[in-house]
Every structure is written in C-alpha cells, then in structure tokens.
matplotlib code that plots the C-alpha trace (Angstrom):
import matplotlib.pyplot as plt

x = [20.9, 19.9, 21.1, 17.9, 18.7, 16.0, 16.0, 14.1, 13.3, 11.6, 10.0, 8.2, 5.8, 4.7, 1.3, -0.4, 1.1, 0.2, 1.1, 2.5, 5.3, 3.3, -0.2, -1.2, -4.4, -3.2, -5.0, -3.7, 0.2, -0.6, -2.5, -0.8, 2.2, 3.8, 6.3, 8.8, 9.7, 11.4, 13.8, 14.9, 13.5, 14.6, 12.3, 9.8, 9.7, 6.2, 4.7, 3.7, 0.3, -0.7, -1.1, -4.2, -2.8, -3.5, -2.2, 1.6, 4.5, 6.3, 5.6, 7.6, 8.7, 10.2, 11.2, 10.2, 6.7, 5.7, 7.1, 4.9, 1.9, 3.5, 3.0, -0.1, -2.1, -0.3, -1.6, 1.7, 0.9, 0.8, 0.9, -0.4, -0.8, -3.7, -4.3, -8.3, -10.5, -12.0, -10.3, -11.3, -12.7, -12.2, -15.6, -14.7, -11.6, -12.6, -14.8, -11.8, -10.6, -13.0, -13.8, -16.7, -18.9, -17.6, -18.5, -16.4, -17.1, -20.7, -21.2, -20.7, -18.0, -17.0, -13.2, -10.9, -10.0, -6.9, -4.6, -5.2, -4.2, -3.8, -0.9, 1.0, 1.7, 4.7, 7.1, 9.7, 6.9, 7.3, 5.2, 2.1, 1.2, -0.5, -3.4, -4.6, -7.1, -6.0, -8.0, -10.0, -13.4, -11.9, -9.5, -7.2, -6.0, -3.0, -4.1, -1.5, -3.4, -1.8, -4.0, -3.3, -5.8, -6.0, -9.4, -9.2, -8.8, -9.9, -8.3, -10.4, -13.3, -12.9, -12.1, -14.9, -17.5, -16.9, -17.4, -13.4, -12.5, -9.0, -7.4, -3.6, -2.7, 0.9, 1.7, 5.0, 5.7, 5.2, 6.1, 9.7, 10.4, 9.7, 10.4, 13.7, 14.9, 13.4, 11.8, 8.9, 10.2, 13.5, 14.0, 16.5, 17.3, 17.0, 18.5, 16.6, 13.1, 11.6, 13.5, 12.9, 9.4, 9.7, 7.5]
y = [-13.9, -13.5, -15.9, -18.0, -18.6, -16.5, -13.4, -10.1, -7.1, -3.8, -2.6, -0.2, -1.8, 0.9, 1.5, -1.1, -4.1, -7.0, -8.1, -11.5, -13.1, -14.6, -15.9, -19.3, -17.8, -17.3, -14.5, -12.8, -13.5, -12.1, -8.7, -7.7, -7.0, -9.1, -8.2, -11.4, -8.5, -6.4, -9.0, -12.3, -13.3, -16.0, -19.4, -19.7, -15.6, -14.1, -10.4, -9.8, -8.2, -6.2, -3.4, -3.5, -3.3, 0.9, 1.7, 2.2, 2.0, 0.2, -3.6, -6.2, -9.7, -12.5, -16.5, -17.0, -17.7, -17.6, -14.3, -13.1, -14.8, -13.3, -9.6, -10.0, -10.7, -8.1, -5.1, -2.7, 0.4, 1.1, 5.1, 5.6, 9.4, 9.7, 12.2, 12.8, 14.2, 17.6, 19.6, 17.3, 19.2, 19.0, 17.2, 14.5, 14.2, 14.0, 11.1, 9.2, 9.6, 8.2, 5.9, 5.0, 2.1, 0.5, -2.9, -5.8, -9.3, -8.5, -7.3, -3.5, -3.1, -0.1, 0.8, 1.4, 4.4, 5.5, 8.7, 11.0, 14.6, 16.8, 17.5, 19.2, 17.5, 15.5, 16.2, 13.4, 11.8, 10.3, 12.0, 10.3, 7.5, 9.1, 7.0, 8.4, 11.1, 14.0, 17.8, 16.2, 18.0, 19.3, 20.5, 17.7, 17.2, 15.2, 13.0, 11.1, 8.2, 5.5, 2.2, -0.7, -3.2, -3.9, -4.8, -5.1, -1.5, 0.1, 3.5, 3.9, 2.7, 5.1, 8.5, 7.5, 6.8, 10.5, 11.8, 12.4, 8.9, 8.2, 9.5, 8.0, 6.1, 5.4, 3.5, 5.0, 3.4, -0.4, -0.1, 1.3, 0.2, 3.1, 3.8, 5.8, 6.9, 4.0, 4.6, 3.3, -0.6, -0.7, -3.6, -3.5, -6.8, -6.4, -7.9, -8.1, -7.5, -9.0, -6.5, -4.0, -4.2, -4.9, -8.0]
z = [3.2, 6.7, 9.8, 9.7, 5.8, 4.1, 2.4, 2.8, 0.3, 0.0, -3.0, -4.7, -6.3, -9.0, -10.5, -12.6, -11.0, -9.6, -5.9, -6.9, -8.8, -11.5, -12.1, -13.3, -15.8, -19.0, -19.8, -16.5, -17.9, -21.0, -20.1, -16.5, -14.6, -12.2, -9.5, -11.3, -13.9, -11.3, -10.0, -10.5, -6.4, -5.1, -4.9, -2.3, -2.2, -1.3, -0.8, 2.8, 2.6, -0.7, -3.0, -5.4, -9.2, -9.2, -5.5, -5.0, -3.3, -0.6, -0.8, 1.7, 0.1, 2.0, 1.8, 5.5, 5.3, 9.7, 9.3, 6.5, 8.5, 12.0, 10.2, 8.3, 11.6, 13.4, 14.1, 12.5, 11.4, 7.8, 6.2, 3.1, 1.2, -0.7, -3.4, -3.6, -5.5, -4.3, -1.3, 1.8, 4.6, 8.5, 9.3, 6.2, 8.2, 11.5, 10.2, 8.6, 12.0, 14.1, 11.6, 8.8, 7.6, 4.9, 2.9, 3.1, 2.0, 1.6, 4.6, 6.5, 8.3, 10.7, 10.3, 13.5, 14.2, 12.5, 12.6, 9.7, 8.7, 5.9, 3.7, 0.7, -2.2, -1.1, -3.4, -3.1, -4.6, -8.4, -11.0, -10.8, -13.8, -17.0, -16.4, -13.5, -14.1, -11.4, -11.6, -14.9, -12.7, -9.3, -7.3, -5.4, -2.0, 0.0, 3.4, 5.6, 6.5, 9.4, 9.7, 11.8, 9.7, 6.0, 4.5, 0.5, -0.5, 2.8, 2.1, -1.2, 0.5, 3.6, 1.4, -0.9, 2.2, 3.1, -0.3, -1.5, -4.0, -3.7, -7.1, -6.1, -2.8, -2.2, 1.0, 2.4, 5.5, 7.1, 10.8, 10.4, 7.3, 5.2, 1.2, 1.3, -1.9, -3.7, -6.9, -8.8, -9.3, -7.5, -5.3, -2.0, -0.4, 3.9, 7.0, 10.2, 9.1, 12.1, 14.6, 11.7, 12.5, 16.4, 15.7]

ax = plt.figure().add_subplot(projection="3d")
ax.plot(x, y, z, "-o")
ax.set_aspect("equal")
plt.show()
C-alpha cells in the first residue's frame, strides 16, 4: 500500500478477457472472463483505460480513482505491436504515421499522428492464443505503434483503414511502465505510479 493508502498493479491482461472485475449481466458472468480471476484485488480497484476482450497485454489497475481519471485524459503515450495480416508496405506506414480517417461514435474521425515502424517478430513475446487465425491466407507482419489517444480500438481501426487488419495487438508499454517479464495473467502490485508515469 502506497503512502496515500491505495494500491497499484500491473497486469497482463491475456487474450479473451474482459477489462473489468466482474459484470452485473448474467449472461456476461457466465460466457466471459473477467480480470477478478487473476487476483483477489482489493475493493474499490479499477482498470485505468482498456484492452478490448481479443487485444493483450499490459493493463494498469488502481484504488485511487483522480488518478485513474488524471491518466485517462492525459495525453501518455501508449506502444502497442501489432501482428497484421499481409507484409505492410512503406506508403501504408507512412499513412499510419501521419495519420488516417477512421469511424468513431458514428462519426469520422482523423487520428493524430503517432510514431510507427516496422519490426521482427518480437520474441519475448508469448505464443500467440490458438484462436487467432495468423498466415490462414497471407504472409504476416510486426508494427511498433506509440499513440498518445485511445479511441475504442483505434489500432485495429488504423491498420485496417490502410488495408493490413490487425491479427494480434499487444500493448507493451504505458508511459514508463512497461510489461517486464510478466506473462499472460500475472499481476504485480506497484508503488509510485503517479511519478512512474511523470503525471
């Protein structure tokens, strides 16, 4: 437990899970995955920000809730690596770059421009889940990505603007913080997330 009496984690939050602790539709309880089977987190715990149920990787959980509000309207960069499908070419990635028109609640939305570049298969990485269909028609490819927004499932909706779908997406890094040696479901209490971040 930190000075100010709350308490921090990192996760990984691994594929087919929801970002939340629990969910209040029965049919939800019964048919998904919440984070509560990872850890027994403490009451008043919440994700900052989220991972849709098929991304991965590093998730943030706290008990302070200004400081989950303080970094979800900052502007912290995130990195994610993307595996896509088909080999991504330089104008696609110059695009990314200068960013694309996506939708968003209805309406288009132009993305920010964001740091991008290509990359091998990383290969601290976890085999990827047996539900994801990788080379099933194509050839893949790796891309660092580094935003400092987060519409609902921007990345996917970026790669897939510029013709390359997002097969995996696992966010690595959230300002300083980054995943470590944490594997898929591991959970690693923090101090000093705030200065962590440089909020």
């Amino acid at each position: 437990m930190t000075k100010s009496g709350h308490i921090h984690f990192k996760i990984y939050k691994p594929y087919g899970m929801l970002s939340q602790l629990i969910s209040n539709d029965p049919k939800e309880v019964r048919s998904k995955r919440f984070l509560s089977e990872l850890y027994d987190f403490p009451k008043g715990s919440m994700p900052i920000g989220r991972l849709d149920e098929t991304s991965e990787g590093l998730l943030l959980m706290t008990t302070d809730g200004k400081l989950s509000d303080t970094i979800n309207r900052s502007e912290i960069e995130k990195e994610y690596y993307a595996q896509l499908d088909g080999k991504i070419t330089e104008g696609a990635v110059q695009q990314l770059r200068q960013g694309v028109e996506i939708g968003f609640e209805g309406e288009k939305y132009r993305t920010k421009p964001c740091s991008i570049h290509k990359l091998c298969r990383p290969d601290f990485l976890p085999e990827a889940n047996s539900k994801i269909r990788i080379d099933r028609h194509r050839p893949s490819s790796w891309v660092s990505i580094t935003l400092t927004e987060g519409k609902n499932r921007q990345v996917r909706k970026m790669t897939a603007a510029v013709g390359f779908p997002t097969l995996r997406l696992i966010r690595i890094r959230i300002g300083h913080i980054t995943l470590g040696d944490l594997t898929p479901g591991m959970v690693k209490p923090m101090l000093n997330l705030r200065s962590s971040l440089e909020l």
